[in-house]
DRENPA-3360 file (N, C-alpha, C; in nm, 2 decimals, always signed):
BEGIN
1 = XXXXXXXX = -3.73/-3.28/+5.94/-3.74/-3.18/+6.04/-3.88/-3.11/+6.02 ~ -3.94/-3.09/+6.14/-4.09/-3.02/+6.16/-4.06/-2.90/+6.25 ~ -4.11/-2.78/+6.09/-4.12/-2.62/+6.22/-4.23/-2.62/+6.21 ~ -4.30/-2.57/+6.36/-4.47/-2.49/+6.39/-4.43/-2.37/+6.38 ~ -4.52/-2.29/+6.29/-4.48/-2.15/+6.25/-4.67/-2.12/+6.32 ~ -4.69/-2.02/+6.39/-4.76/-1.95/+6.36/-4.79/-1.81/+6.38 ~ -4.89/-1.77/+6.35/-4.96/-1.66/+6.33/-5.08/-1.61/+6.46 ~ -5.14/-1.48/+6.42/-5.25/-1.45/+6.52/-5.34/-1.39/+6.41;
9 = XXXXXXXX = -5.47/-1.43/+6.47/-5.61/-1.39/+6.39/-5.62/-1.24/+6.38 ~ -5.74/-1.18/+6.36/-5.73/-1.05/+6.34/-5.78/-1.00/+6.49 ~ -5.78/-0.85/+6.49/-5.83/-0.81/+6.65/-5.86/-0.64/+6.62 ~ -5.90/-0.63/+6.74/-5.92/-0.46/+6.73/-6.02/-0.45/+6.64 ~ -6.11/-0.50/+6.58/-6.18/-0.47/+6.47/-6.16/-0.48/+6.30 ~ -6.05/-0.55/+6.32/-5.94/-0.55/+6.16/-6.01/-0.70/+6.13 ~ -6.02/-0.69/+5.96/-6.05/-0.78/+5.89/-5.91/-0.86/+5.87 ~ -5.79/-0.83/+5.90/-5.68/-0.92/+5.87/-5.60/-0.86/+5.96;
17 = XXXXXXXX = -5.48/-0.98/+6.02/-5.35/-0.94/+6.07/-5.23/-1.02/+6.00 ~ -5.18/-0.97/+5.97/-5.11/-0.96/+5.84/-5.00/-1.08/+5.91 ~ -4.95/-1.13/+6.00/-4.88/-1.22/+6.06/-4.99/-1.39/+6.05 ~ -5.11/-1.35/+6.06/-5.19/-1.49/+5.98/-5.20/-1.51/+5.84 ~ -5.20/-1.40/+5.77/-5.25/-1.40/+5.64/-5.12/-1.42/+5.56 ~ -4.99/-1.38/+5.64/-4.83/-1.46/+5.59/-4.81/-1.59/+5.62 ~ -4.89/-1.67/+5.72/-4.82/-1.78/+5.76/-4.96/-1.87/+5.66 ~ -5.06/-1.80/+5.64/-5.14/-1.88/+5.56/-5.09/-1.92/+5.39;
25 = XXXXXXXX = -5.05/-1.79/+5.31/-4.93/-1.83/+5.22/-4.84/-1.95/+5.25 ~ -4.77/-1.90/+5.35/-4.65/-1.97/+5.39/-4.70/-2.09/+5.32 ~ -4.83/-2.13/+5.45/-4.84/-2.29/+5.40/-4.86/-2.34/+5.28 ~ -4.90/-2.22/+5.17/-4.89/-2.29/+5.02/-4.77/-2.31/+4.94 ~ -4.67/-2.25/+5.02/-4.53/-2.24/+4.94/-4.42/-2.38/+4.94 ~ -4.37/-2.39/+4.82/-4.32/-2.54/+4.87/-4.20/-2.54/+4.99 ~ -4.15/-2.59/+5.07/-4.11/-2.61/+5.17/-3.94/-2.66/+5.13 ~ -3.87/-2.64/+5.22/-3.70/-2.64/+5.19/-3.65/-2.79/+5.16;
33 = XXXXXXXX = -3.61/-2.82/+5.13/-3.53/-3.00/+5.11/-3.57/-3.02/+5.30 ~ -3.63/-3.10/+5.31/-3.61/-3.19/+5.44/-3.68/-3.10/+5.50 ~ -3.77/-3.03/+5.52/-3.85/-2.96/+5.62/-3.97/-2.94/+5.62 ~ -4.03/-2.99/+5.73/-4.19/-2.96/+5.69/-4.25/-2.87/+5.80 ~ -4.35/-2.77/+5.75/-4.40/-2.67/+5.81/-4.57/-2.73/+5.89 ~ -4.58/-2.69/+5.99/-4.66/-2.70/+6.04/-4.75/-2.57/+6.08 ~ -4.88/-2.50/+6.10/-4.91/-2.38/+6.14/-5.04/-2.39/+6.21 ~ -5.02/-2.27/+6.26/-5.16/-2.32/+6.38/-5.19/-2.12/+6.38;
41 = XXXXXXXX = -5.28/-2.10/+6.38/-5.35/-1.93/+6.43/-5.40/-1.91/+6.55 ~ -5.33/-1.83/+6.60/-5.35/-1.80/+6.73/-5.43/-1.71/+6.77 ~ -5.56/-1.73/+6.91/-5.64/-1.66/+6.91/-5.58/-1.50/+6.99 ~ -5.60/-1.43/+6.98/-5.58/-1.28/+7.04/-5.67/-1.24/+7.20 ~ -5.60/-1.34/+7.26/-5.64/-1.33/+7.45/-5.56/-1.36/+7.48 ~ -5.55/-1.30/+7.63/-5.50/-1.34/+7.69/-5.48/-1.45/+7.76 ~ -5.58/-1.52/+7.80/-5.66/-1.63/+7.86/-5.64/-1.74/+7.73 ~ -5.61/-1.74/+7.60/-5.58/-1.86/+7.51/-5.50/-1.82/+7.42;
49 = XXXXXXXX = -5.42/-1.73/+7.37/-5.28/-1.72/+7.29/-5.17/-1.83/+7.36 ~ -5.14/-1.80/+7.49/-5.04/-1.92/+7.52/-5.12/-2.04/+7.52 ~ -5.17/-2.10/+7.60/-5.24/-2.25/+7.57/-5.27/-2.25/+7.43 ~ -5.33/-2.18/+7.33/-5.35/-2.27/+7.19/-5.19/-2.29/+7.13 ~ -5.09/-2.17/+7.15/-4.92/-2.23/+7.11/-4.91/-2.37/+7.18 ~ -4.92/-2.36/+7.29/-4.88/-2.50/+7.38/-4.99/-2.62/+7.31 ~ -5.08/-2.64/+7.31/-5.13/-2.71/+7.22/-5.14/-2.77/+7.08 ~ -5.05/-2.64/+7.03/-5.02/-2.68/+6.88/-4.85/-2.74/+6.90;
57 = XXXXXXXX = -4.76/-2.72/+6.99/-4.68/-2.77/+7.02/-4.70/-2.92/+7.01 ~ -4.77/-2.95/+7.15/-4.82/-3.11/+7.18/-4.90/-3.12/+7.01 ~ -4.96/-3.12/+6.98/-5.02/-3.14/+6.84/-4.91/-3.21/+6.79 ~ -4.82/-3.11/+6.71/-4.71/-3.10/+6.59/-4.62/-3.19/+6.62 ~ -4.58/-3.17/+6.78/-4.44/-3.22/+6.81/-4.33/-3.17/+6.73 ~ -4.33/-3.03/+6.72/-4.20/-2.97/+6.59/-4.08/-2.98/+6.67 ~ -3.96/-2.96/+6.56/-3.82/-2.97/+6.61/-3.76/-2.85/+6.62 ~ -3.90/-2.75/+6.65/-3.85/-2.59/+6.64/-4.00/-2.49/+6.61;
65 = XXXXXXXX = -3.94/-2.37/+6.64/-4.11/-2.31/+6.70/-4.08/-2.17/+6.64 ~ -4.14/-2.10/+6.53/-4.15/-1.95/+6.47/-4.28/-1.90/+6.52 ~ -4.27/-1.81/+6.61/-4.39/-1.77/+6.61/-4.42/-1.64/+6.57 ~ -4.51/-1.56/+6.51/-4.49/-1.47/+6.41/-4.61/-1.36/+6.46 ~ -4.60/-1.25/+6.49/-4.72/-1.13/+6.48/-4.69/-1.02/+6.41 ~ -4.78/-0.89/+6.40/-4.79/-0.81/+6.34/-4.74/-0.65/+6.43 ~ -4.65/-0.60/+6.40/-4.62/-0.44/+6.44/-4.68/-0.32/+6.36 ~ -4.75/-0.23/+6.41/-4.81/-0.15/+6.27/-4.72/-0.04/+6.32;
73 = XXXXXXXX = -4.60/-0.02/+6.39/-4.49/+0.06/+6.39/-4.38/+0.03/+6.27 ~ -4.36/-0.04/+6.25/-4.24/-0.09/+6.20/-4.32/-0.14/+6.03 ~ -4.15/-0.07/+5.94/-4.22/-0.14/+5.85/-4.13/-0.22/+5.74 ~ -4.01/-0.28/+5.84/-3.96/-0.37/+5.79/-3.99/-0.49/+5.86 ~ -3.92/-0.64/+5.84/-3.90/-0.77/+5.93/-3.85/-0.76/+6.05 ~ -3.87/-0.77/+6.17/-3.77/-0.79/+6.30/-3.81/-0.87/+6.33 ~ -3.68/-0.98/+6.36/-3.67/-1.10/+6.45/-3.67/-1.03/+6.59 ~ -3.70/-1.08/+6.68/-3.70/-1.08/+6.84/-3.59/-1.11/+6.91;
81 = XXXXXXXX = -3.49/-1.02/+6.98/-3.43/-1.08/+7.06/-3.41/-1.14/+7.21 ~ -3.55/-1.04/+7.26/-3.61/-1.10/+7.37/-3.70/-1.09/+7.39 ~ -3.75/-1.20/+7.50/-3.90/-1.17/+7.51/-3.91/-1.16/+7.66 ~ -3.99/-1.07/+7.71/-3.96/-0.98/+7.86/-4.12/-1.07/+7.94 ~ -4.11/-1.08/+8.06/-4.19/-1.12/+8.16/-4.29/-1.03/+8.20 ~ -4.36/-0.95/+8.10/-4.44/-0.89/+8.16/-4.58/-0.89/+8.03 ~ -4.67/-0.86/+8.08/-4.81/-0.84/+7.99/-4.89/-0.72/+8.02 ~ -4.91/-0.68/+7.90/-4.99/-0.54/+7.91/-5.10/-0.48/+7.79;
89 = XXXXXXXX = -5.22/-0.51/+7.83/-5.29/-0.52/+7.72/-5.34/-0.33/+7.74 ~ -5.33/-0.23/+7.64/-5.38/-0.13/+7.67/-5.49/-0.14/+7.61 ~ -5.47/-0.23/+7.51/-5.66/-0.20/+7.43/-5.71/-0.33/+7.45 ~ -5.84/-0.32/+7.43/-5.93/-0.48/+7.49/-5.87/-0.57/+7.38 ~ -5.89/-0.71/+7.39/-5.80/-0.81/+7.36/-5.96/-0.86/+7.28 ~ -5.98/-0.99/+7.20/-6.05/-1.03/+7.13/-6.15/-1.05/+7.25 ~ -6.12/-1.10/+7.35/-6.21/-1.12/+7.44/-6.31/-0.99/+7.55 ~ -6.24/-0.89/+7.49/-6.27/-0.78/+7.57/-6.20/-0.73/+7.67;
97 = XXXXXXXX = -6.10/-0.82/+7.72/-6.04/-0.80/+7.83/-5.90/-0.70/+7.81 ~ -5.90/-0.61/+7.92/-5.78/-0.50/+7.89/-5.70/-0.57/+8.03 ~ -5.57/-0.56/+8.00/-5.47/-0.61/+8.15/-5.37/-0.51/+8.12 ~ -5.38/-0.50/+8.30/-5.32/-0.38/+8.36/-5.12/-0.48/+8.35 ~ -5.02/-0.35/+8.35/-4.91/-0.47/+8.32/-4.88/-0.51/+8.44 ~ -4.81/-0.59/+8.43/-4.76/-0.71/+8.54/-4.71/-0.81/+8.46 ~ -4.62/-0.93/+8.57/-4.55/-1.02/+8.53/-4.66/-1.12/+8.44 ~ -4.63/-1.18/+8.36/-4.72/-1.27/+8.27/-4.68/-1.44/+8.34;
105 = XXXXXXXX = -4.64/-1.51/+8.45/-4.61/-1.56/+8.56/-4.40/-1.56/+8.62 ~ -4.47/-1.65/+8.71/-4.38/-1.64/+8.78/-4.25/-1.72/+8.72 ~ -4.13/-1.68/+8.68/-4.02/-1.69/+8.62/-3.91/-1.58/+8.59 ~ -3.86/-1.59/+8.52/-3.69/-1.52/+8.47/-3.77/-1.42/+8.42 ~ -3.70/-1.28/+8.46/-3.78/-1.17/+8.36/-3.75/-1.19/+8.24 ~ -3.67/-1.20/+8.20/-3.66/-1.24/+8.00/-3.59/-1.36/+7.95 ~ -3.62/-1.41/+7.85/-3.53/-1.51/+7.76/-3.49/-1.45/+7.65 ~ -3.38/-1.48/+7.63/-3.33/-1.45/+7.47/-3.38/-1.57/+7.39;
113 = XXXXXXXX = -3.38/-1.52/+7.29/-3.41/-1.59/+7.15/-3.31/-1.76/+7.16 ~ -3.41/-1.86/+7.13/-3.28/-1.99/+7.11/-3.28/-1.98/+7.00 ~ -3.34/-1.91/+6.88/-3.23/-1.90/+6.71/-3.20/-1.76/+6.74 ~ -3.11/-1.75/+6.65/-3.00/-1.66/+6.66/-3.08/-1.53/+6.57 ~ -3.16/-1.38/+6.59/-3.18/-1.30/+6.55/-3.10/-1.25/+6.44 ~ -2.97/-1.25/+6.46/-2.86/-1.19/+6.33/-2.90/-1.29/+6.21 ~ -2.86/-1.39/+6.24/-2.90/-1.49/+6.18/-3.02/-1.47/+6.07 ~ -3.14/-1.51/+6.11/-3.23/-1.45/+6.05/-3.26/-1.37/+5.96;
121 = XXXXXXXX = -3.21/-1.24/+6.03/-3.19/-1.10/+5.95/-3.14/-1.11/+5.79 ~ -3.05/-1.18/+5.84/-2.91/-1.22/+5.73/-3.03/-1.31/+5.60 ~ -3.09/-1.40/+5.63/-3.16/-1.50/+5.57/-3.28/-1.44/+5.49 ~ -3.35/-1.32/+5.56/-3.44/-1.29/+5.52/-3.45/-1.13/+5.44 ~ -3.34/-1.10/+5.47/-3.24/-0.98/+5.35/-3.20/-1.09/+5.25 ~ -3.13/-1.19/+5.22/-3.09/-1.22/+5.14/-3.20/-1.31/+5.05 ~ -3.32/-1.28/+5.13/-3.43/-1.36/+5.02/-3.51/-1.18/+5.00 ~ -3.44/-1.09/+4.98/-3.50/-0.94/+4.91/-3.60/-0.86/+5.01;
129 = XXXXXXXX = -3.60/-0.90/+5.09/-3.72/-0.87/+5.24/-3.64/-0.78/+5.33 ~ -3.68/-0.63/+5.35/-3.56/-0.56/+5.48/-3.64/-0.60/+5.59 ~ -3.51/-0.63/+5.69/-3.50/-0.72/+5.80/-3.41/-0.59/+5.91 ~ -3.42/-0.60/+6.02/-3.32/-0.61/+6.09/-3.39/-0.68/+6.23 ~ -3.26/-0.64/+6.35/-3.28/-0.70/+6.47/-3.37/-0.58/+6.57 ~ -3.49/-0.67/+6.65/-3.55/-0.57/+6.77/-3.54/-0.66/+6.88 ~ -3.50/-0.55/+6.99/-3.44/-0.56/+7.13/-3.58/-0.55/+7.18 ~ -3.71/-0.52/+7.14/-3.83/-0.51/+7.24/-3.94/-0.57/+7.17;
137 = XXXXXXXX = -3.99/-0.68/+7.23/-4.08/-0.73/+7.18/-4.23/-0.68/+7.15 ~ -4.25/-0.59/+7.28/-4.34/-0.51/+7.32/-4.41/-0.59/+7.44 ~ -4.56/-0.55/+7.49/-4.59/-0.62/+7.57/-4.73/-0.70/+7.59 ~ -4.75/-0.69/+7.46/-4.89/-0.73/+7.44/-4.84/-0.89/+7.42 ~ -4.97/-0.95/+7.30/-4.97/-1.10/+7.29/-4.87/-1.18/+7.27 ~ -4.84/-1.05/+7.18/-4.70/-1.06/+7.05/-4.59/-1.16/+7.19 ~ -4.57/-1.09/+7.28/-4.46/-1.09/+7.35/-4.50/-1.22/+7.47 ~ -4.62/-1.22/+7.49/-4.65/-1.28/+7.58/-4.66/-1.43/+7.52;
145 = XXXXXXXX = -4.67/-1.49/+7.37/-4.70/-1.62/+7.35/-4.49/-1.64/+7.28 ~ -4.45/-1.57/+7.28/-4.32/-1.55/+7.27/-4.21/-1.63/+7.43 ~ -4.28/-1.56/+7.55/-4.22/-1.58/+7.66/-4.29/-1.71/+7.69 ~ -4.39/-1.73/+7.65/-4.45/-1.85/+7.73/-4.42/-1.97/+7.62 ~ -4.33/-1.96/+7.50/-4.24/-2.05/+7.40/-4.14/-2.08/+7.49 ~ -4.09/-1.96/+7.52/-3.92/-1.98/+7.61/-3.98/-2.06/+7.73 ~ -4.02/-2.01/+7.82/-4.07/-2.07/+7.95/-4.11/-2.21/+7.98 ~ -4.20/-2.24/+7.83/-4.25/-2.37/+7.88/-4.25/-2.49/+7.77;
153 = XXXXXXXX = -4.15/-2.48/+7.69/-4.10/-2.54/+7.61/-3.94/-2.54/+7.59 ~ -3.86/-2.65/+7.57/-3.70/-2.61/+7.54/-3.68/-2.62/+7.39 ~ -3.76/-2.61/+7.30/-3.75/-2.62/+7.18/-3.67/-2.46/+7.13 ~ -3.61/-2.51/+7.01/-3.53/-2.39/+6.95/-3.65/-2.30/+6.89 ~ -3.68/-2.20/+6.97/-3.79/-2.10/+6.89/-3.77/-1.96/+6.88 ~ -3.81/-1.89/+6.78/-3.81/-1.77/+6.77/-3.91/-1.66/+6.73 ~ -3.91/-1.55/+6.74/-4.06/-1.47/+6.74/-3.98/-1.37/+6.64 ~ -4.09/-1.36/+6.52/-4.06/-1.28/+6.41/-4.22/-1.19/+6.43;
161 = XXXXXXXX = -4.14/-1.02/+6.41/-4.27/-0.88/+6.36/-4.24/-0.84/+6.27 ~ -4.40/-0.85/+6.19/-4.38/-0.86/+6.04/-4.46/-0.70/+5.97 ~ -4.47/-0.61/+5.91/-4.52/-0.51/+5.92/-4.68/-0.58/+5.93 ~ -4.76/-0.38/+5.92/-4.88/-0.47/+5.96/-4.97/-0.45/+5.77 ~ -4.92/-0.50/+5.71/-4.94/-0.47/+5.58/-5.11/-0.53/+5.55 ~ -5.18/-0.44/+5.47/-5.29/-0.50/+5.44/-5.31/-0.52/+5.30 ~ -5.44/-0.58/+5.25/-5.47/-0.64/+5.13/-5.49/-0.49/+5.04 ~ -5.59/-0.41/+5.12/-5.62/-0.30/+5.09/-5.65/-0.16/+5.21;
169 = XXXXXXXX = -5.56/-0.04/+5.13/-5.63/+0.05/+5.27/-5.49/-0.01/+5.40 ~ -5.49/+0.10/+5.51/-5.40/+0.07/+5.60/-5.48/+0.06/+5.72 ~ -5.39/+0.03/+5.79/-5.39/-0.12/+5.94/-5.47/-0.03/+6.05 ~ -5.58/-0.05/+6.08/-5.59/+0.09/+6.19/-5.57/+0.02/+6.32 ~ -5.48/-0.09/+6.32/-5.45/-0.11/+6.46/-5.36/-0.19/+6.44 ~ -5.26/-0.26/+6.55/-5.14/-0.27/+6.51/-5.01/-0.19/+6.60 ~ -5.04/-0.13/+6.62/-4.93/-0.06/+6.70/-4.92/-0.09/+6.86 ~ -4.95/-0.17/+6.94/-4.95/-0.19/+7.05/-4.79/-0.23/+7.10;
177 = XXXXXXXX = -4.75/-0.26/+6.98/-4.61/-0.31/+7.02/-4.51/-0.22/+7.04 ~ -4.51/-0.11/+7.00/-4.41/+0.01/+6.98/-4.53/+0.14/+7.02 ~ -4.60/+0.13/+7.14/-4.65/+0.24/+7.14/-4.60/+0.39/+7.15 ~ -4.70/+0.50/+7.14/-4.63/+0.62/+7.08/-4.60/+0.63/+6.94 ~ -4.58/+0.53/+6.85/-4.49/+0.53/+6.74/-4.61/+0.57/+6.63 ~ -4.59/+0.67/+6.55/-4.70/+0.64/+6.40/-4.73/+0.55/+6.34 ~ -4.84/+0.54/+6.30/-4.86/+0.38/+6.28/-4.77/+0.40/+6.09 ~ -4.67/+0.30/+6.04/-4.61/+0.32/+5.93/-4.69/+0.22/+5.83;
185 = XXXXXXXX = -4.70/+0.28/+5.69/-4.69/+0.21/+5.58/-4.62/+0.13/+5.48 ~ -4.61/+0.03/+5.57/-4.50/-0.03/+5.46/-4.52/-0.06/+5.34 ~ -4.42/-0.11/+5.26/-4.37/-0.09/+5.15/-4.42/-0.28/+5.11 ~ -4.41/-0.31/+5.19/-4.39/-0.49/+5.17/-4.55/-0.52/+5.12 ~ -4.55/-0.65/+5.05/-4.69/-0.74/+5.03/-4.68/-0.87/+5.11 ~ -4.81/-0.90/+5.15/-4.81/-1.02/+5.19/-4.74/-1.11/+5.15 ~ -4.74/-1.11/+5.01/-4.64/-1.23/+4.97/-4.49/-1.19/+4.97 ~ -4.45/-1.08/+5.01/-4.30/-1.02/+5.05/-4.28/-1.14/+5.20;
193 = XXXXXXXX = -4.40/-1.08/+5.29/-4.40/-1.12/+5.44/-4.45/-1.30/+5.44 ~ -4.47/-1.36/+5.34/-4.46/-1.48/+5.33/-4.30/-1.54/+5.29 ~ -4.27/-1.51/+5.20/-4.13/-1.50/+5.12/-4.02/-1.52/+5.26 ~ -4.00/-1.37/+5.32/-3.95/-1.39/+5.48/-3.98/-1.47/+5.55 ~ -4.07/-1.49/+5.60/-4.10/-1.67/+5.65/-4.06/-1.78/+5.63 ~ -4.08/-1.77/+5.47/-3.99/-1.92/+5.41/-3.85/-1.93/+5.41 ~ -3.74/-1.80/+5.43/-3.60/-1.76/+5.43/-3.60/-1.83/+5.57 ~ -3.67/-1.73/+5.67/-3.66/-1.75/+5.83/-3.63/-1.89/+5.87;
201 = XXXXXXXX = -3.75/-1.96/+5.81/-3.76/-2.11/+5.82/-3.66/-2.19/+5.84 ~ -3.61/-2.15/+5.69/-3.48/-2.22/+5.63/-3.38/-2.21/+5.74 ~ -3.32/-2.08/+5.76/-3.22/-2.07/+5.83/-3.25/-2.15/+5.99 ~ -3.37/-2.16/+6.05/-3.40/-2.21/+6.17/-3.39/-2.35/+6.17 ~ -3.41/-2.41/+6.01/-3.38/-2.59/+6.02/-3.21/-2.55/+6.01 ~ -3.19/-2.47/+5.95/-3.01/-2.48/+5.94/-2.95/-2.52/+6.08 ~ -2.99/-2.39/+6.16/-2.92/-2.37/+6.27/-2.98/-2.53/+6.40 ~ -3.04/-2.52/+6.35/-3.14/-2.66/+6.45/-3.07/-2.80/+6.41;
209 = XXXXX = -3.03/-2.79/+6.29/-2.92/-2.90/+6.25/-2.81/-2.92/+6.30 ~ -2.77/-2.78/+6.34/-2.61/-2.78/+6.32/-2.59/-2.81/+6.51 ~ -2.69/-2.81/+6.57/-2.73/-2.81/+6.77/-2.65/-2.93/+6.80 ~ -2.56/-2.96/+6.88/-2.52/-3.10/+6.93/-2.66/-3.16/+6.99 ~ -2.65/-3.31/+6.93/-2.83/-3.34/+6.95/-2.74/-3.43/+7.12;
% end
């Protein structure tokens, strides 16, 4: 079994976003009996975060899809329970570009998650990592390469927010997803937020197993 996990590059002016620099571990870590990881980094536009997912799809051909960004509200794991039809960039995007919100195209306002968020939680608490479940994706990239997984793929995929943890010094950006919120310091290291990735994983070949094929 083949998961495409990835990540997004840095933005806003940040030397790291902590959802690349976990799925870059990731790929050093050894991998579960029968699963191989695939990862690709996603650029921070709006104009190429969905197309480079969709092309690492066609790439990989995975039997399942994690895609992973950074919350600098939150300073545990949340898996995604939905991901909503809309795009809203308040701050300029790597390309400069700011979008006013609106539907991100025409379709279902939301998909739920095809792995199971509880699930997860469960997987990635039990590998020492606090986890719970979020009902709002937000409405930036995060959410938009999320919807455009559901939308234009039937692959079993899910969208994990990982704090916005840095190497050194804290995240001065990051919060788009939970705006209003203080930006938090979490507690976690990268290699916490790699660690949950490789739990997440696990449980997504589980549940991807167990699918009437």
């Amino acid at each position: 079994m083949k998961i495409l996990v990835t990540g997004f590059e840095p933005f806003g002016g940040e030397t790291e976003n902590a959802s690349g620099v976990a799925v870059d571990i990731l790929r050093e870590l050894a991998p579960s009996d029968g699963v191989r990881i695939a990862t690709a980094i996603l650029p921070v536009t709006w104009s190429g975060a969905g197309a480079a997912l969709l092309r690492a799809v066609e790439e990989h051909r995975p039997d399942a899809v994690v895609a992973v960004g950074e919350a600098g509200g939150r300073a545990a794991v949340t898996p995604e329970r939905w991901a909503k039809n809309l795009g809203h960039g308040r701050i300029p995007d790597n390309d400069g570009a700011i979008r006013d919100a609106a539907p991100l195209a025409e379709g279902p306002e939301r998909f739920e998650s095809r792995i199971d968020p509880i699930a997860l939680v469960r997987a990635i608490k039990d590998a020492g990592v606090p986890a719970e479940v979020s009902d709002d994706a937000g409405a930036f990239l995060c959410n938009a390469v999320f919807w455009t997984t559901l939308h234009r793929t039937d692959l079993p995929a899910a969208f994990i927010h990982v704090p916005a943890v840095r190497a050194r010094g804290s995240a001065g950006i990051g919060a788009e997803t939970d705006p209003g919120h203080a930006p938090v310091n979490s507690a976690l290291s990268s290699d916490d937020l790699a660690d949950a990735l490789a739990a997440a994983v696990h449980a997504v070949a589980l549940e991807s197993r167990s699918r009437p094929s």
